[in-house]
C-alpha positions in Angstrom: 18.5 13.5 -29.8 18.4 12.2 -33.1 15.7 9.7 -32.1 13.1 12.7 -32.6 11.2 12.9 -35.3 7.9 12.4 -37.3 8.6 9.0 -36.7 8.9 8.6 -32.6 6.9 10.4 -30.0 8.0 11.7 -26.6 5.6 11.2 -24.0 6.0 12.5 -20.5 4.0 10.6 -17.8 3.9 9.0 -14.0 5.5 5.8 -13.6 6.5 3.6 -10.7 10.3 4.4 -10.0 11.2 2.5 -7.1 9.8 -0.5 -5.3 11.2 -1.9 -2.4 9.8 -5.1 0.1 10.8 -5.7 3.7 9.5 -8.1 6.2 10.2 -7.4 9.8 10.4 -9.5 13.0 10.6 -7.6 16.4 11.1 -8.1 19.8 9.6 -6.1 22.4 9.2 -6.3 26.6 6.0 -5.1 28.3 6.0 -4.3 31.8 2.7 -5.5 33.4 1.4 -3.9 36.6 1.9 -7.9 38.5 4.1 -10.2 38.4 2.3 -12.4 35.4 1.6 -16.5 36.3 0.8 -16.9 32.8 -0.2 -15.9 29.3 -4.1 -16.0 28.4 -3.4 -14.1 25.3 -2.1 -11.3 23.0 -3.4 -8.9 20.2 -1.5 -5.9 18.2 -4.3 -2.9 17.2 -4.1 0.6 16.2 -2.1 0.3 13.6 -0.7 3.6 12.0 2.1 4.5 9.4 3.4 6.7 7.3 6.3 6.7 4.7 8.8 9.1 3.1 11.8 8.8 0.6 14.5 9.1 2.1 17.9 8.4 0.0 17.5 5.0 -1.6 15.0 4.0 0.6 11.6 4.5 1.8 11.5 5.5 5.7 8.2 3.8 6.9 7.4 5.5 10.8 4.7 4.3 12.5 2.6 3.0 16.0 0.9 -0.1 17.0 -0.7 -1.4 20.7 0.2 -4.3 22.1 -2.4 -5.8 24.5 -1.8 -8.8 26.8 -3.9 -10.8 28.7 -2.3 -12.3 31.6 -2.8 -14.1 35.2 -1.2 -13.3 38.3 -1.5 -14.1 42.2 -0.7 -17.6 41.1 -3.5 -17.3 38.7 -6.7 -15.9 40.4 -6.8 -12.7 39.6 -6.5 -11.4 35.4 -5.3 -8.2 34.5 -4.6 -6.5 30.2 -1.5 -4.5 29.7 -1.0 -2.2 26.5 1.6 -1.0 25.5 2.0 1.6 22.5 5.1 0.2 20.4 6.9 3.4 17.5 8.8 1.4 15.1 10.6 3.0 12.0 11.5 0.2 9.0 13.8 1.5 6.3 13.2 -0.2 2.7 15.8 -0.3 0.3 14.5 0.6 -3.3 15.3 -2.5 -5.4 13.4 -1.8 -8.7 14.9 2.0 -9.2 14.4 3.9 -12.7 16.9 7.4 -12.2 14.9 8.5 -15.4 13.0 10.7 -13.2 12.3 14.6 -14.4 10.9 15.8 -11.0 11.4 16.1 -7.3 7.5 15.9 -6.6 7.2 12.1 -5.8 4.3 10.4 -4.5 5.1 7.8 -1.9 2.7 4.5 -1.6 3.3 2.1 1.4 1.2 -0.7 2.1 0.8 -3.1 5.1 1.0 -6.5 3.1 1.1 -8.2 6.6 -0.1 -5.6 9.1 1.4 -6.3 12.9 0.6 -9.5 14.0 1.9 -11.4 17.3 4.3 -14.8 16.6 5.1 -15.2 20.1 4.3 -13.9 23.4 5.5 -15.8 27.0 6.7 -14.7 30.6 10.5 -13.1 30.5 13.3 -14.6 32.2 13.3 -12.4 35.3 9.8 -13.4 35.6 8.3 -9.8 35.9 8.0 -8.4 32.5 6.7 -9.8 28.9 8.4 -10.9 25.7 6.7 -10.3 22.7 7.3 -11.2 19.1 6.0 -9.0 16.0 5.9 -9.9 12.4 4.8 -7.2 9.9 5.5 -6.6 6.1 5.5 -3.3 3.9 5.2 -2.8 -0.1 6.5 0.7 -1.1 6.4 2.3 -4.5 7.6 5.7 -5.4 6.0 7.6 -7.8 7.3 10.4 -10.1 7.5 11.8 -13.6 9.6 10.1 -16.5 10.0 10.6 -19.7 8.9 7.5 -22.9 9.7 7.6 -25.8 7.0 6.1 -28.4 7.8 5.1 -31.9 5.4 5.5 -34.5 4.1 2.3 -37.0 4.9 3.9 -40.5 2.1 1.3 -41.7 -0.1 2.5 -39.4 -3.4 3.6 -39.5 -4.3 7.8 -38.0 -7.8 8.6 -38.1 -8.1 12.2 -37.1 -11.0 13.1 -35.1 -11.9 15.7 -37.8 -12.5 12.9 -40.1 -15.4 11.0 -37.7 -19.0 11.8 -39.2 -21.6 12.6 -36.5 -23.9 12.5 -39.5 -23.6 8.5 -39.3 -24.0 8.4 -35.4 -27.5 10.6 -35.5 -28.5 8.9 -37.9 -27.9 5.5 -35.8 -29.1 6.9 -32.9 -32.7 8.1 -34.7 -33.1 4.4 -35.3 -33.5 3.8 -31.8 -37.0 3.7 -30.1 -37.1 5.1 -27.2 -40.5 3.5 -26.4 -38.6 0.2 -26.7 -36.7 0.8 -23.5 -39.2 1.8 -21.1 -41.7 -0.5 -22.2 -39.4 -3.5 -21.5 -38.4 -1.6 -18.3 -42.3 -1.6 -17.0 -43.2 -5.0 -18.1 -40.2 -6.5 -15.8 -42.0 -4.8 -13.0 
């Protein structure tokens, strides 16, 4: 390491070592109590998650409802299904820096499009429900890396010894402190 020396600075620090993106489309069947006529409508709620590292990727586990409205007895009679969906999305870690010192990493996941329904109609066989889910996750991972600084010879270092509190107190005795509170009451 002949880089060290008065003139470069090591600096240990977090940094952001991995990134990774993943959008996700799935398909899931619901099987309603009926025989549904038709669709009146669907939601997605609840939504939970959690994330871990787990090789070169981000393991992102997690649980969603899926809630549909729907007719049946040739369409006099409505009825809601739910349906609680687990899902696990694995996201590759595109942006890696292998500069890390330490295995204590912090994992950050993020729902940039939380579960949201594209499509939802009667199956084939008639008796159950398709659904179509879009939903999007951010990761970053977290961990401690090592940066190495170099110094400006023609730099200026002020050392904190150097600062005179003399000047400050004498600043700060110029102030009046009626000043403050009389401008304070007057916009009363």
């Amino acid at each position: 390491m002949s880089m060290l020396g008065k003139e470069v600075r090591q600096i240990i620090t977090k940094a952001v070592i991995g990134k990774g993106k993943k959008f996700t489309e799935a398909s899931h069947i619901i099987s309603p109590t009926h025989n549904p006529s038709s669709i009146l409508g669907c939601w997605v709620i609840n939504h939970h998650y959690k994330a871990k590292k787990k090789g070169d990727c981000v393991e992102v586990t997690g649980t969603y409802d899926i809630n549909v409205w729907y007719s049946y007895n040739d369409n006099t009679k409505t009825e809601v299904v739910t349906e609680k969906v687990q899902y696990t999305d694995s996201i590759p870690l595109v942006v890696k820096d292998e500069n890390c010192i330490s295995d204590d990493l912090e994992i950050i996941a993020r729902a940039t499009q939380q579960p949201n329904c594209l499509e939802c109609e009667i199956a084939e066989k008639g008796g159950k429900i398709a659904v179509e889910v879009e939903r999007e996750f951010i990761v970053e991972v977290i961990g401690e890396t090592k940066v190495f600084v170099k110094l400006d010879p023609n730099g200026v270092v002020e050392d904190d010894d150097d600062f005179e509190f003399d000047e400050l107190e004498a600043e700060l005795a110029d102030i009046d402190p009626d000043l403050s509170s009389s401008e304070s009451s007057s916009s009363d």
